[in-house]
C-alpha positions as CSV (number, residue, x, y, z in Angstrom):
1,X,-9.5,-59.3,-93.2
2,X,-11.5,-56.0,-92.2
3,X,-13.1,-56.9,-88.8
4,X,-16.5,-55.7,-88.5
5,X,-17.9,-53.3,-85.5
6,X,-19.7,-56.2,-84.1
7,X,-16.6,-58.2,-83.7
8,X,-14.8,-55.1,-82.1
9,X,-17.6,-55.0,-79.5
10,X,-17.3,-58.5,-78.8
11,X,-13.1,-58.1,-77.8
12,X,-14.1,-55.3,-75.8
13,X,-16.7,-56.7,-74.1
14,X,-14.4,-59.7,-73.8
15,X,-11.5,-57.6,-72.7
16,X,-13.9,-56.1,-69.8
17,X,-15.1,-59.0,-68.7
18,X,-11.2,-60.1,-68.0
19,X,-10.6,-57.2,-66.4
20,X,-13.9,-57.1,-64.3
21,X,-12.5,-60.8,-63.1
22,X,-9.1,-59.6,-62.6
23,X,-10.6,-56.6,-60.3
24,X,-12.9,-58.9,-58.5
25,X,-10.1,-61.5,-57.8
26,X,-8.0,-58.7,-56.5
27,X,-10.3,-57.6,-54.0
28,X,-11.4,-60.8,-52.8
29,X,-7.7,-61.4,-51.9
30,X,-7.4,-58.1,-50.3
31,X,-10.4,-58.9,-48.2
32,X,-9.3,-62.1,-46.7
33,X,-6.3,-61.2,-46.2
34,X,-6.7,-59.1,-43.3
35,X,-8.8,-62.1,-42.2
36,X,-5.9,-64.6,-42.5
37,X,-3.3,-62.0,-41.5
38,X,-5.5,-62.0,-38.1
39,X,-5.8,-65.6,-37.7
40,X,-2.4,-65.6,-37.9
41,X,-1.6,-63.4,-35.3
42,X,-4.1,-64.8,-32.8
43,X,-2.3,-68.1,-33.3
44,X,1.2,-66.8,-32.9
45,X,-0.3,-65.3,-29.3
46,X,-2.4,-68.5,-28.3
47,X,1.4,-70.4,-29.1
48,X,3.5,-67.8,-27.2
49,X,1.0,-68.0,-24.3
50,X,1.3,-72.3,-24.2
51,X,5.1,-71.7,-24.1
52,X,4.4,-69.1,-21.1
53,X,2.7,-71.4,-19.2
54,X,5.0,-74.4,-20.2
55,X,8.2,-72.1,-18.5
56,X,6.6,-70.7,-15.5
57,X,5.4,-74.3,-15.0
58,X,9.1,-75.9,-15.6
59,X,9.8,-72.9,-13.6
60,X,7.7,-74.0,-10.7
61,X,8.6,-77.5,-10.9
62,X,11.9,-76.7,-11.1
63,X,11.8,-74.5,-7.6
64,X,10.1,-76.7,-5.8
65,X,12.0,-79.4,-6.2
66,X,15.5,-77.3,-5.5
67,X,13.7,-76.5,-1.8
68,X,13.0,-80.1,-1.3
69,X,16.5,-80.9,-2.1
70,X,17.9,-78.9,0.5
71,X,15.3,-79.2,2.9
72,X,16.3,-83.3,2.8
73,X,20.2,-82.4,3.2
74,X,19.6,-79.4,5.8
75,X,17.6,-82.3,7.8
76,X,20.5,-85.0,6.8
77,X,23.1,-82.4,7.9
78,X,21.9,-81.6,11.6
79,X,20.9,-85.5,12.4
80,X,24.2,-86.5,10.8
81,X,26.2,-84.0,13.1
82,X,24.2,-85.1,16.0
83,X,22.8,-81.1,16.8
84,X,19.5,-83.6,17.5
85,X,19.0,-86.6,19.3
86,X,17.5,-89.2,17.2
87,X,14.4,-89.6,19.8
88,X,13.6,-86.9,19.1
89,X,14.3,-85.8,15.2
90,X,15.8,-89.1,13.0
91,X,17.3,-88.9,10.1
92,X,16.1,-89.5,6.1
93,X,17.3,-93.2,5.8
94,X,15.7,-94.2,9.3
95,X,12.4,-92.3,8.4
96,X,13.1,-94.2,5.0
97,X,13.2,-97.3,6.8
98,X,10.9,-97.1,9.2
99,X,8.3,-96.5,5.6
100,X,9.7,-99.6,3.8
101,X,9.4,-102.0,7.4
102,X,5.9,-100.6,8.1
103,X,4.9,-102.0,4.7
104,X,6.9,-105.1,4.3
105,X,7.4,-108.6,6.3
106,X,10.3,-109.1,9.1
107,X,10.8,-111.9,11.7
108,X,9.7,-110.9,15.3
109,X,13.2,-110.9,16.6
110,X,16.7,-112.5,16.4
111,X,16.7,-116.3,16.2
112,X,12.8,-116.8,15.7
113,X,10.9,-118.3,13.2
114,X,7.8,-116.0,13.8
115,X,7.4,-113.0,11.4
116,X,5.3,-110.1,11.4
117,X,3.9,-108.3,8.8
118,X,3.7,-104.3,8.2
119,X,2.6,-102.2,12.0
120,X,0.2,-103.0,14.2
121,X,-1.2,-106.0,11.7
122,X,-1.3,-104.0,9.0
123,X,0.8,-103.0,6.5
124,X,0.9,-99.0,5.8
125,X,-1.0,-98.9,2.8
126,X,-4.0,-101.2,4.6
127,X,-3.7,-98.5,7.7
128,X,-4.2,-95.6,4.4
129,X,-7.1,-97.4,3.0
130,X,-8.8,-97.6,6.2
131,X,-8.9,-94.0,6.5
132,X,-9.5,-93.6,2.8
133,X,-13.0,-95.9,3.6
134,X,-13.8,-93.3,6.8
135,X,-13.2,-90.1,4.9
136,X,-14.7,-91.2,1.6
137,X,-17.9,-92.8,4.4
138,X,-18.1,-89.2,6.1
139,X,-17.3,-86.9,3.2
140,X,-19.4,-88.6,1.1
141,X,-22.7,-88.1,3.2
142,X,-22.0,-84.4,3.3
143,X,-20.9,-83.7,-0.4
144,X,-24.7,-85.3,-0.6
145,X,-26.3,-83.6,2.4
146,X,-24.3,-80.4,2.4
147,X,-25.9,-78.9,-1.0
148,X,-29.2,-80.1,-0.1
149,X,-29.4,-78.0,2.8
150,X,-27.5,-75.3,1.4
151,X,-29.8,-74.9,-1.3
152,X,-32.8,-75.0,1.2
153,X,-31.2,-72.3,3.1
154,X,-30.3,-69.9,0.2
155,X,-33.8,-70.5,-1.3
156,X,-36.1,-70.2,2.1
157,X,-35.8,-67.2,3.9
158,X,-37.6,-69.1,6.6
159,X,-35.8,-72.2,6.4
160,X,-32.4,-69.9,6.4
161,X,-33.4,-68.0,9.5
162,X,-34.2,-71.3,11.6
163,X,-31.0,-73.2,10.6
164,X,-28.1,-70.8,10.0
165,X,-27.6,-70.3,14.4
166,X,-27.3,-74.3,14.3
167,X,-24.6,-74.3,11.4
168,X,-22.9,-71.9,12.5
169,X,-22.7,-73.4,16.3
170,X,-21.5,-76.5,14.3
171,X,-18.4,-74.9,12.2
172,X,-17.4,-73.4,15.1
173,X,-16.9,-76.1,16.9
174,X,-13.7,-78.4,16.6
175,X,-14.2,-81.7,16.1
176,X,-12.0,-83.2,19.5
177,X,-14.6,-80.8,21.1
178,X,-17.5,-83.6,20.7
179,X,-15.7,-86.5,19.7
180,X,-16.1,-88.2,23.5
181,X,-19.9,-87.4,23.0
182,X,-19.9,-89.7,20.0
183,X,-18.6,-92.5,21.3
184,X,-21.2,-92.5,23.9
185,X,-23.8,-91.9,21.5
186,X,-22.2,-94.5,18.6
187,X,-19.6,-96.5,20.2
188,X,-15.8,-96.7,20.1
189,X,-16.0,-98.6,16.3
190,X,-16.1,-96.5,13.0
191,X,-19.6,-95.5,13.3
192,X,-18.6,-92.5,15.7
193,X,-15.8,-91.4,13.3
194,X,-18.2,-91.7,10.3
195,X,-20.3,-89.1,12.5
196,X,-17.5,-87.3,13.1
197,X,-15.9,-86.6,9.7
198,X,-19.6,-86.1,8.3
199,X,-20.0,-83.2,11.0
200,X,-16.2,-82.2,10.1
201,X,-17.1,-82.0,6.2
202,X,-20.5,-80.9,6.5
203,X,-20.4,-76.8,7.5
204,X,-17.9,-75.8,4.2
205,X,-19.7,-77.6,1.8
206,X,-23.4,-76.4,3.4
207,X,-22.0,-72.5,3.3
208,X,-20.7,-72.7,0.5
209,X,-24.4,-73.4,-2.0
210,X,-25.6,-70.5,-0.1
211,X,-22.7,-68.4,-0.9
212,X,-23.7,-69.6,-4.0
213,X,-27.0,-69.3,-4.1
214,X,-26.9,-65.9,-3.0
215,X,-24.4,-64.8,-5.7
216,X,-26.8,-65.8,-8.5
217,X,-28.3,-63.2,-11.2
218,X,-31.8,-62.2,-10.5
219,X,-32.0,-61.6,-14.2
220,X,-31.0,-65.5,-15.0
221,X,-33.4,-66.3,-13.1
222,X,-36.3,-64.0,-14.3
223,X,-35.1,-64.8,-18.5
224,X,-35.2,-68.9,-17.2
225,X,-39.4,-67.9,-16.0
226,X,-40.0,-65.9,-19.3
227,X,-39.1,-68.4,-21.0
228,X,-41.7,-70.7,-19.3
229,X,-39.5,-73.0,-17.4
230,X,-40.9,-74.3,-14.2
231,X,-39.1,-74.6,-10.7
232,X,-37.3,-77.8,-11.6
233,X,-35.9,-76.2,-14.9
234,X,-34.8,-73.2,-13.0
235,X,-33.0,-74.9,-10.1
236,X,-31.1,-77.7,-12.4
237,X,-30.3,-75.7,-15.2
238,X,-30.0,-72.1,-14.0
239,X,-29.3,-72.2,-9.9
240,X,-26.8,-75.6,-10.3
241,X,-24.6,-74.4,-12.5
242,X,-24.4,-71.1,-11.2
243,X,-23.8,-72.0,-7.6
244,X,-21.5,-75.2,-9.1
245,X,-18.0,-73.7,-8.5
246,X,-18.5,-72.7,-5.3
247,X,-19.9,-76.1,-4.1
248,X,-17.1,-77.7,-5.8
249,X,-14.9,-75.0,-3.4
250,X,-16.7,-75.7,-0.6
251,X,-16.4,-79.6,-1.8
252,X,-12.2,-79.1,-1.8
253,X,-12.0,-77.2,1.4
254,X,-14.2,-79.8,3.4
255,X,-12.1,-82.9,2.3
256,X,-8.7,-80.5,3.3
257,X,-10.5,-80.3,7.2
258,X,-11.6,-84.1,7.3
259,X,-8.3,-85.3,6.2
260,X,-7.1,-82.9,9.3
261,X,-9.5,-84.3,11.4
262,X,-8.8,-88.6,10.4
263,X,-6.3,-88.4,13.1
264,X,-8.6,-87.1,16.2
265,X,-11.1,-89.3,14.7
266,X,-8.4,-92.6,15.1
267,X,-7.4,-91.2,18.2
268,X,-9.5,-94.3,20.0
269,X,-9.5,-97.6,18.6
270,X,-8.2,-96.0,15.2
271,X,-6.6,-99.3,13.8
272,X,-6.4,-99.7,11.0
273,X,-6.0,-96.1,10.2
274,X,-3.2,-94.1,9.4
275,X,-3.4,-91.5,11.7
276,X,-4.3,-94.3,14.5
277,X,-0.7,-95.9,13.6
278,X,0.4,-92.1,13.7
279,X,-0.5,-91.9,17.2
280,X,0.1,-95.3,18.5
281,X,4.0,-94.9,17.0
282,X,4.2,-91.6,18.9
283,X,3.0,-93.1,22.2
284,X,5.2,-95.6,21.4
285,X,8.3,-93.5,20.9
286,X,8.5,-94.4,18.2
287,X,9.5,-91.3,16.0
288,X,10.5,-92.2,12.4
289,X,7.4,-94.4,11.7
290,X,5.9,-91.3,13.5
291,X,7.3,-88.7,11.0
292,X,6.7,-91.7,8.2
293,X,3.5,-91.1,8.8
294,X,3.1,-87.8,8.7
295,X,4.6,-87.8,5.3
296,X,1.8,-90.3,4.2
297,X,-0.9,-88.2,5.4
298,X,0.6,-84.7,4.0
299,X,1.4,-86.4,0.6
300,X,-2.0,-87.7,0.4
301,X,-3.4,-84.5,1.2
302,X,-1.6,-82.6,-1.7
303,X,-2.7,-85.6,-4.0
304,X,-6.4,-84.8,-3.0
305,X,-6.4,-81.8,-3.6
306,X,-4.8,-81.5,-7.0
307,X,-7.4,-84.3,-7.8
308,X,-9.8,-81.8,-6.6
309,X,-8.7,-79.0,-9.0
310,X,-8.4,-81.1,-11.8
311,X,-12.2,-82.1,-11.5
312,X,-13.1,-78.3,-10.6
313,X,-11.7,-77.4,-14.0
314,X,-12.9,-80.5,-16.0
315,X,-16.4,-79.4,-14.6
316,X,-16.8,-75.8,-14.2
317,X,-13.8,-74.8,-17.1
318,X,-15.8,-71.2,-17.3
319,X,-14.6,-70.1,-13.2
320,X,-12.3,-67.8,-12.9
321,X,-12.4,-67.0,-16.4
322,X,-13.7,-63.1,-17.1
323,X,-16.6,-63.4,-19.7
């Protein structure tokens, strides 16, 4: 059979359609490939970068607790050899002790039937809540007060130039400085240390919104207005999150100094409190619940503030994080 010209134009055309296909599948593949070769790479960088962090974190981890190793056997070592009279430096295990009596039940002494129950009435972790109650009392009122008035003073120049003498006569004062003057004013009961911590908490958290305020973008500002949003829109949505990080700094630093300052603050009639039974054990002579307590209140303080961190990143994810 002869074929025809019309059926030779139909192969062709056929045969250049195939190829047309082949050509177009080829340089779709070529085109995504640089695509997925890239996704590919930025993976194999995010995945080397997570085991990074993962080794300088076991890293970390692993260093720290090697120094608190031998900082526990270089403090075993000279108690154990006697270099230091147990007055004045016990050992571990009496320290140890000392933790586990202040927070258990013991009879009152040999041969009697009445038994006591942690220090001073109270066991250790009722002395730690107490002081959790004041902090979270004083710092509370200025995590609320402190941006109010910070936010005042970095928006009124007026307002600014009348207050900032007063705040900064007030952060540089320390807080055993005027605690006597609030006991007259409020009493010896927890009303004065309320007052005191507030005072205590009050300066970092005020300076930092108007280290905040004064860091924002004129320009955020200015698009915010264009855009027809009104006062309200502009301080909630554009100065809040903008001066957010460093109220949240000035947040972690002011919980740091009132934590400092629970123990002037339980200096007089401080119990329950932990840095009352702190002082009371020291007046007392008695030095391991003394240093038992110390480690409480420095534990509690590294707790607080990685809490503190963690809810700095889970808030403001975008600080410290170039753009």
């Amino acid at each position: 059979m002869i074929p025809t010209r019309t059926g030779e134009r139909t192969l062709r055309t056929r045969k250049d359609r195939a190829i047309d296909v082949t050509g177009e599948r080829r340089a779709e593949s070529q085109e995504h490939r640089p695509e997925h070769a890239e996704e590919a790479r930025s993976g194999e960088v995010v995945e080397r970068h997570r085991r990074s962090v993962r080794r300088r974190t076991r890293r970390r981890f692993t260093l720290q607790l090697g120094t608190l190793v031998v900082v526990l056997l270089a403090w075993w070592a000279v108690t154990a050899a006697g270099v230091v009279r147990p007055l004045y430096l016990p050992g571990p295990g009496a320290v140890w002790e000392a933790a586990v009596r202040a927070n258990s039940c013991y009879p009152a002494g040999e041969g009697s039937s009445r038994v006591l129950c942690g220090e001073q009435g109270y066991f250790m972790w009722e002395h730690l809540l107490a002081s959790f109650r004041r902090i979270g009392v004083g710092v509370g009122a200025a995590v609320v007060l402190g941006p109010l008035v910070g936010f005042l003073m970095g928006a009124s120049r007026w307002f600014n130039a009348v207050t900032e003498p007063y705040l900064n006569f007030l952060r540089a004062l320390p807080p055993l400085g005027y605690i006597g003057l609030l006991i007259v004013w409020f009493g010896i009961g927890d009303l004065s240390k309320y007052w005191l911590l507030f005072l205590a908490a009050f300066p970092p958290i005020a300076i930092a919104t108007i280290n905040g305020m004064r860091g924002i973008q004129a320009d955020r500002i200015h698009a915010a207005e264009s855009m027809g949003a009104n006062r309200w829109q502009v301080a909630t949505q554009v100065m809040l999150p903008s001066t957010l990080p460093e109220i949240l700094s000035g947040i972690r630093i002011a919980v740091g100094f009132a934590w400092t300052t629970v123990v002037a603050a339980e200096l007089n009639n401080g119990i329950p409190g932990i840095g009352g039974l702190a002082y009371i054990a020291g007046t007392q002579l008695q030095t391991a619940l003394t240093i038992a307590c110390i480690v409480v209140i420095g534990l509690c303080a590294v707790v607080l503030d990685t809490a503190l961190r963690s809810v700095t990143r889970l808030l403001v994810p975008w600080y410290g994080k170039a753009a």
